[in-house]
N, C-alpha and C positions, 0 to 999 in steps of 0.2 A: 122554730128554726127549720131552715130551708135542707134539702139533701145537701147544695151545693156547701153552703155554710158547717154542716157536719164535715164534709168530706175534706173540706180545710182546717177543723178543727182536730181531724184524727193526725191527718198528715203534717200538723205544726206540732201534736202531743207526738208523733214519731222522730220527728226532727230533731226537736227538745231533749227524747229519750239518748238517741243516739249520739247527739254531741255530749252527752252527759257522761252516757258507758267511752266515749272516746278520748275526754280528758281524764277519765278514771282511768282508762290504760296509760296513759300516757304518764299522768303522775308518779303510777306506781312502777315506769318502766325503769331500766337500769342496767341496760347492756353495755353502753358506750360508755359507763361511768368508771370503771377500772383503768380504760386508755386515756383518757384525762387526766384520769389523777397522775400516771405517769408521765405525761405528756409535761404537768404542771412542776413534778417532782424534778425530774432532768432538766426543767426549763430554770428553774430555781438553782438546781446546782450549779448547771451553766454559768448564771448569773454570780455566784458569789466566786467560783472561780473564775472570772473576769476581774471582777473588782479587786480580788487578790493579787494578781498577775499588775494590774493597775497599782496597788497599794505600793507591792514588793520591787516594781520593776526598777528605780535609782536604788532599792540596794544593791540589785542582782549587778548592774553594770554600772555601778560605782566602783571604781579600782581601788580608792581609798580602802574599801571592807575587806579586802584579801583574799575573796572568792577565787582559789583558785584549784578546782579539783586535784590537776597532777601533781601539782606543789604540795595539795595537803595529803593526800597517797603517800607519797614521797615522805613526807615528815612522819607520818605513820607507823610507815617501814622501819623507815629505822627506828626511831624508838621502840618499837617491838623487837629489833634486833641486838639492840647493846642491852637490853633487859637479860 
């Protein structure tokens, strides 16, 4: 075996070494992974509070259900007051 052929064999067993120690960093890295998971958690809430707001919204402004704050205040009141 030639110098020149050694000297491509050191620098391909260098190459090899280093992409190896660089996915071993990389696998065991784990900085960005707490902002995701929140990123994923609030993305989710979001999301079922949508569908909610979707699900609930003809009862909320259906006038048929009787939704009506001041009225139930009101009915409240007194009741607590001829008690």
């Amino acid at each position: 075996m030639n110098i020149k052929q050694e000297l491509n064999n050191i620098t391909i067993k260098q190459i090899v070494k280093n992409v190896k120690n660089e996915l071993f960093s990389i696998k065991n890295e784990s900085t960005g992974q707490g902002a995701a998971e929140y990123i994923l958690l609030f993305g989710g809430v979001i999301v079922i509070a949508i569908a909610a707001l979707l699900i609930y919204r003809t009862y909320f402004n259906n006038s048929q259900t009787g939704l009506n704050a001041s009225e139930d205040i009101k009915d409240v009141r007194n009741l607590m007051n001829s008690s």
